[in-house]
N, C-alpha and C positions, 0 to 999 in steps of 0.2 A: 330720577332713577327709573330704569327700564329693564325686562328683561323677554327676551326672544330665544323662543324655542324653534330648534333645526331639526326635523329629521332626515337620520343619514340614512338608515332602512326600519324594518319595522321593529328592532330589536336596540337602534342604538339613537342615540338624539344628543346634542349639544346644544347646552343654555349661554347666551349672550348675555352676561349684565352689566351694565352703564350706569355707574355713580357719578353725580357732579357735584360739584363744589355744596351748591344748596341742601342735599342731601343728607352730608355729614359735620356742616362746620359749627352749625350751632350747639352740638352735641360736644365738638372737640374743645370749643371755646368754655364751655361747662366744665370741663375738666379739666383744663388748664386754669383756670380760675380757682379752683379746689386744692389743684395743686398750689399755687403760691401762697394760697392762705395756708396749709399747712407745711411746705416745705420751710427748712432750716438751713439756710447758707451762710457760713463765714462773712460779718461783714455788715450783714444785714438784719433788721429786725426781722420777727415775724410776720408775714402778710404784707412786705414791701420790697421783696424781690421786685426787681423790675419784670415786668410784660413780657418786654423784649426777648430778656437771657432765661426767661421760664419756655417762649416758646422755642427759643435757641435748642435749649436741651432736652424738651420733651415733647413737641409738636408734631413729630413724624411717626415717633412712634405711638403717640396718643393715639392720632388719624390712622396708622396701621389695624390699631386693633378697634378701632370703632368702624371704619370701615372693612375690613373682613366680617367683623362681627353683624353689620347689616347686611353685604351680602348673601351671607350664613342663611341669618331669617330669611331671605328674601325670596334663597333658594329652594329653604324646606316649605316655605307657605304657597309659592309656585307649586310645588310637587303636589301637597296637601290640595292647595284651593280648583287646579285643574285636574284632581282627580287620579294620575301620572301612578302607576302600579308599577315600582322603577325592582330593582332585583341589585343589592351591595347599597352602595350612596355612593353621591357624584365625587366626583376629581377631579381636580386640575388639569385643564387640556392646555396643556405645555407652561411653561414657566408663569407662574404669578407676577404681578407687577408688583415694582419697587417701589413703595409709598414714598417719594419726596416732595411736599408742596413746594419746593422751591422752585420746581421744576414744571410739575405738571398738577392740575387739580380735579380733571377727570379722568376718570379711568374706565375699563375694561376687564370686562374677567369671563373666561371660558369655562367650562365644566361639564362632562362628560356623562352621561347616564346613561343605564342600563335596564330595556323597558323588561317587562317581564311580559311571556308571551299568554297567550290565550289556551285555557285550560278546555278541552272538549273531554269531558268527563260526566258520567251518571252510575250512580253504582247501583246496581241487582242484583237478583237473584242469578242472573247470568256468572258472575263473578265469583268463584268458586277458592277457598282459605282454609289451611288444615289449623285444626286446633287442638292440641294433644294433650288427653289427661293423660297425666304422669302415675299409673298405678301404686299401691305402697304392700309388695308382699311381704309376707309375716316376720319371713328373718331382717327385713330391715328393721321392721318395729323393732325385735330384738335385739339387735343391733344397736340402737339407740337406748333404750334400756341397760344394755351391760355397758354401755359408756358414761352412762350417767350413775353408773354403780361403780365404775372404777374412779369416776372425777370425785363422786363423795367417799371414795372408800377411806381404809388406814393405810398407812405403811406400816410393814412390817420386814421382818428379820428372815431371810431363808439361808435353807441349808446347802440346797443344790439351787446353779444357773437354769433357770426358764426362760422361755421364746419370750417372755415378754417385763423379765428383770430389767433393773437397773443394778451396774454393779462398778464400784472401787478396787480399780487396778493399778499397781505400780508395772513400770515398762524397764527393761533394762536390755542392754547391748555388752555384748564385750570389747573389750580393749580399749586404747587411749583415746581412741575419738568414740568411743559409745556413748549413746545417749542415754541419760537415765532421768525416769519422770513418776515423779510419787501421787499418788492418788488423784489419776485420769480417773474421771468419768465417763463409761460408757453404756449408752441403751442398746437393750438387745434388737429390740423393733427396726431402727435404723441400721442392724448389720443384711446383708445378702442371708435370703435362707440356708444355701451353701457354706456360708462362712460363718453362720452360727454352730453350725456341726462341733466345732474345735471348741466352743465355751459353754455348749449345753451338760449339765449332767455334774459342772466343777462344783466343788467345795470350796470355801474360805481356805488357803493356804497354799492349793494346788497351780500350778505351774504348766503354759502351754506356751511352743512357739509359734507364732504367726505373725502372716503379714497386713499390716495395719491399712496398707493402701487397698487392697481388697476387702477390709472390712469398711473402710469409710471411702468412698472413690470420692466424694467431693473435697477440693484441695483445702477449702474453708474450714471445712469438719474436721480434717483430719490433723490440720495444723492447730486447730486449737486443743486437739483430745493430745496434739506431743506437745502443746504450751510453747509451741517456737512462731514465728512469722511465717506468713503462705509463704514468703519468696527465698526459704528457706527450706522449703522440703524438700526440693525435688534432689539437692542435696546429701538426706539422711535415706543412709540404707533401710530397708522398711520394715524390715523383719528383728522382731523385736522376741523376748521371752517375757509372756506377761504374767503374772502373778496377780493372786485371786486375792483381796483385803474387806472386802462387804461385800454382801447380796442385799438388795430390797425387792421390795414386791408389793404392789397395790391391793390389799386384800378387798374384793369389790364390797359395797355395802351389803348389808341384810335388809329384806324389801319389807320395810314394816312404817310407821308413822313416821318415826325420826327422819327415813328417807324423803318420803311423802314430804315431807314439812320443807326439806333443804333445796329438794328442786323446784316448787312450787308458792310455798311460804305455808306458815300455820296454819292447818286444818282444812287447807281449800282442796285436797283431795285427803279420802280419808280411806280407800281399799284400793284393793291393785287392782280390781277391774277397773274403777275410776279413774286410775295410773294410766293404764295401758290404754282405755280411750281416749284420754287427753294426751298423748306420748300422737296418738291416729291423729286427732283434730290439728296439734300443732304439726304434724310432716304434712298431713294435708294443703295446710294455708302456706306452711312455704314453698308445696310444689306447684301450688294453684298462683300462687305468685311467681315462678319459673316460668310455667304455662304459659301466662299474660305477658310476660316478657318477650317469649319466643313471638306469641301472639299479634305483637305490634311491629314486631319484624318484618313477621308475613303475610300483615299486612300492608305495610310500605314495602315491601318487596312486589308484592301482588299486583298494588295500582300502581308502579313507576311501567311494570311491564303492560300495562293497560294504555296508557298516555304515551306519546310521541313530545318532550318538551322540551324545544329549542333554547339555550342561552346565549344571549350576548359574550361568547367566549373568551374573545379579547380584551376585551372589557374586563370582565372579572377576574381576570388574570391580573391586569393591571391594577387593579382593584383590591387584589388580594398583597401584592407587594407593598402599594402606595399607604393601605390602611397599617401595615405589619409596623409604621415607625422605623425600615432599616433592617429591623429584623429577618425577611424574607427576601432572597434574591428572585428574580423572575422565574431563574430556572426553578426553583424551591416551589412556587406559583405554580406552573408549570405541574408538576411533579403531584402537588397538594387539589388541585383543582377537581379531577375526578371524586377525590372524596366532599367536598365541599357543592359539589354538582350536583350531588345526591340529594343533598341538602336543604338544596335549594328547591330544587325539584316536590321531594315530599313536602315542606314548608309550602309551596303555590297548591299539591292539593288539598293539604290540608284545607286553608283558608278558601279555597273553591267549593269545600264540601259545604264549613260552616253556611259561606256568602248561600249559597246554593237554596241550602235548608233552612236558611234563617234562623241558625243557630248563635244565640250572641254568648258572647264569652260575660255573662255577670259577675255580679264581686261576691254571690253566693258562691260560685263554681269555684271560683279563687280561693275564697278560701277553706273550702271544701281540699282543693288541692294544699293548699299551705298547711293545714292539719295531718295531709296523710305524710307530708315534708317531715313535717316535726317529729311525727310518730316512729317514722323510720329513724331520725337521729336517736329518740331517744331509745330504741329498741340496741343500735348499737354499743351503747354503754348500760345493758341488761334491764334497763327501764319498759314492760309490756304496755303501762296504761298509764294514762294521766283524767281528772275529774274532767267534765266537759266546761267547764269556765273557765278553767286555768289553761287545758287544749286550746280555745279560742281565745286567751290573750294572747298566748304562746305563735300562734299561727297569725293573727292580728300583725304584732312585732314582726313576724317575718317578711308580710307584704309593705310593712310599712321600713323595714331596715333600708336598703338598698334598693334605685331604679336598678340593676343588676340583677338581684333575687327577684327582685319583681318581676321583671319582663321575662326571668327562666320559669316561674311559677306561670306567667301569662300562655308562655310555648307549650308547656307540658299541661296545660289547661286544655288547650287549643287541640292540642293533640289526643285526647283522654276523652272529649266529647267526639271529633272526629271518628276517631276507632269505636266509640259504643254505635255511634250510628252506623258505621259499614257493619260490626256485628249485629245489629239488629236488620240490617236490607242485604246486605250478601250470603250467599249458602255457606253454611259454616260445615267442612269436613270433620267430623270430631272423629280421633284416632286414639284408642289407647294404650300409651306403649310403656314398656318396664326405666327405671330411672335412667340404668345402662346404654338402653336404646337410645332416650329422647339425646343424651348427651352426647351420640353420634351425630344426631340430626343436627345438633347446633354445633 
């Protein structure tokens, strides 16, 4: 067994590997042997298949897959043991060979790779990042406050339509093909300001005509508020006579303990000053987590503009088809590779920065990262905390579930130590701008 490396230029190389016979047979002979003692044929006992009609039927493809399978190794411990910084994994350079011993018993196999180029990178203070707090003026707080006063409020019974009811309406049309539709639900909030004019100020009983398609423009909405099929509406004349059958209304809470208790749980805030700076601390942490988001943007935006880095194009173009299983046409490659280019790009300086600063990725950092994983899931389904022992089994499990989850906890490890380093060596612009703004900027 041999394998010889070509370079084409300094971006692309092709490996030569040579199997012979001696290589693979002892191993294929291992497994055919396994096989007769456990196969089952018509005819025969068990464990006395003949030699012959075991290799007959499964000696080629045995040798298929024990030989690929050593090239495999051979190819990634080549890459690994000479050190080879390749950018995708190798491929097939032009058609594989047909495993048949009957024929031939050594073989040849090509495969393509793609070096990854040389990072000329140092970051300074030279290197200049905006980093934007996200301010939190007062009517936002409030803001957040009367929504968490309408979310715990009551329902109740109103007399007149409000901008911000809910009301039970029956819809009717005249004549033989008119549509008629008994207790439509509609929110005031989702009608146009304009076209709430016609429903504000009604009572239970009173009667307006209007047209449905200007109060709901989406065809989704509007076909389920007339209870027909979307492919159905465009059909129905739209102006309808609606009639007023209930008013509700969210009456917001009263800001006293009980509130206190339902947003937060029992007695963990107990005044509404207390309220209202815990209402600051948590907008805070989610805008400072925004922040950090944008933060890692511009920062890989920053140093891709800083580096000049060449990839083997063609290469991973074909790279990106051949690995897709089928799935992606060249053109699709083609098409997909700028974004993947990016990719690849941030991914070398990252790992240039660690190599650089001898920054090693530990399995404290990992699971330093696999904690704040978990944490995020569990905040999604309204869970804020969990004990710290049961967090580190919980994150434990996550590195240990899947090589998948693993290696994506490994990247955004990789990536987490890299950006605290450029924040601590690059000039950080701190900008602070109102919520409305920063969500122009991104």
């Amino acid at each position: 067994m041999n394998i010889v490396k070509e370079n084409i230029d300094a971006l692309n190389a092709v490996l030569t590997v040579t199997v012979e016979k001696v290589d693979y047979e002892s191993k294929v002979e291992a497994k055919l042997r396994d096989y007769r003692r456990k196969v089952q044929m018509p005819g025969f006992r068990p464990g006395m298949v003949p030699m012959g009609l075991i290799k007959k039927m499964y000696q080629n493809p045995t040798a298929a897959d024990e030989i690929f399978k050593l090239v495999s190794d051979l190819v990634g411990n080549y890459i690994n043991d000479n050190h080879l910084y390749t950018v995708g994994r190798p491929i097939p350079s032009g058609e594989l060979p047909s495993i048949d011993l009957s024929v031939q018993t050594d073989f040849e196999f090509k495969y393509e790779i793609g070096l990854a180029p040389k990072v000329n990178l140092t970051v300074s203070s030279e290197i200049k990042i905006p980093y934007y707090t996200i301010t939190i003026p007062d009517e936002d707080v409030q803001a957040r406050i009367d929504a968490y006063r309408r979310y715990y409020g009551k329902t109740v019974s109103a007399e007149q339509i409000g901008s911000d009811d809910l009301v039970i309406v029956d819809l009717a049309q005249s004549g033989e093909k008119g549509l008629t539709v008994e207790k439509a639900m509609l929110s005031l909030k989702v009608i146009p300001e304009a076209e709430q004019q016609a429903l504000l100020g009604l009572s239970v009983g009173a009667s307006v005509e209007a047209d449905v398609r200007k109060m709901l423009t989406n065809d989704v909405d509007c076909a389920a508020f007339l209870k027909i099929p979307t492919e159905q509406l465009a059909e129905v004349d739209p102006v309808f006579t609606i009639t007023i059958k209930e008013i509700t209304r969210v009456e917001p809470s009263e800001i006293n303990q009980e509130f206190f208790d339902s947003v937060y749980g029992k007695d963990v805030i107990t005044s509404e000053e207390e309220f209202v700076s815990r209402i600051k601390s948590d907008m805070g942490s989610e805008l400072a987590n925004k922040s950090n988001r944008r933060f890692r943007v511009d920062v890989r935006n920053t140093l891709l503009q800083e580096v000049t880095l060449e990839l083997p194009e063609v290469f991973l173009k074909r790279w990106l088809a051949y690995s897709s299983d089928g799935k992606m046409t060249e053109e699709e490659a083609e098409k997909e590779f700028p974004h993947i280019a990016g990719i690849l790009r941030w991914n070398l300086i990252k790992e240039h920065i660690l190599q650089q600063q001898n920054i090693e990725v530990t399995e404290e950092a990992l699971l330093d990262t696999a904690k704040k994983v978990v944490l995020e899931r569990l905040a999604m389904y309204g869970i804020g905390s969990m004990n710290e022992e049961r967090l580190t089994e919980f994150a434990q499990s996550t590195l240990e579930r899947s090589n998948e989850e693993r290696n994506q906890i490994v990247d955004y490890t990789i990536e987490t130590l890299a950006v605290e380093y450029i924040r601590n060596t690059a000039t950080i612009e701190h900008k602070e701008v109102s919520n409305k703004q920063f969500n122009e900027i991104i």
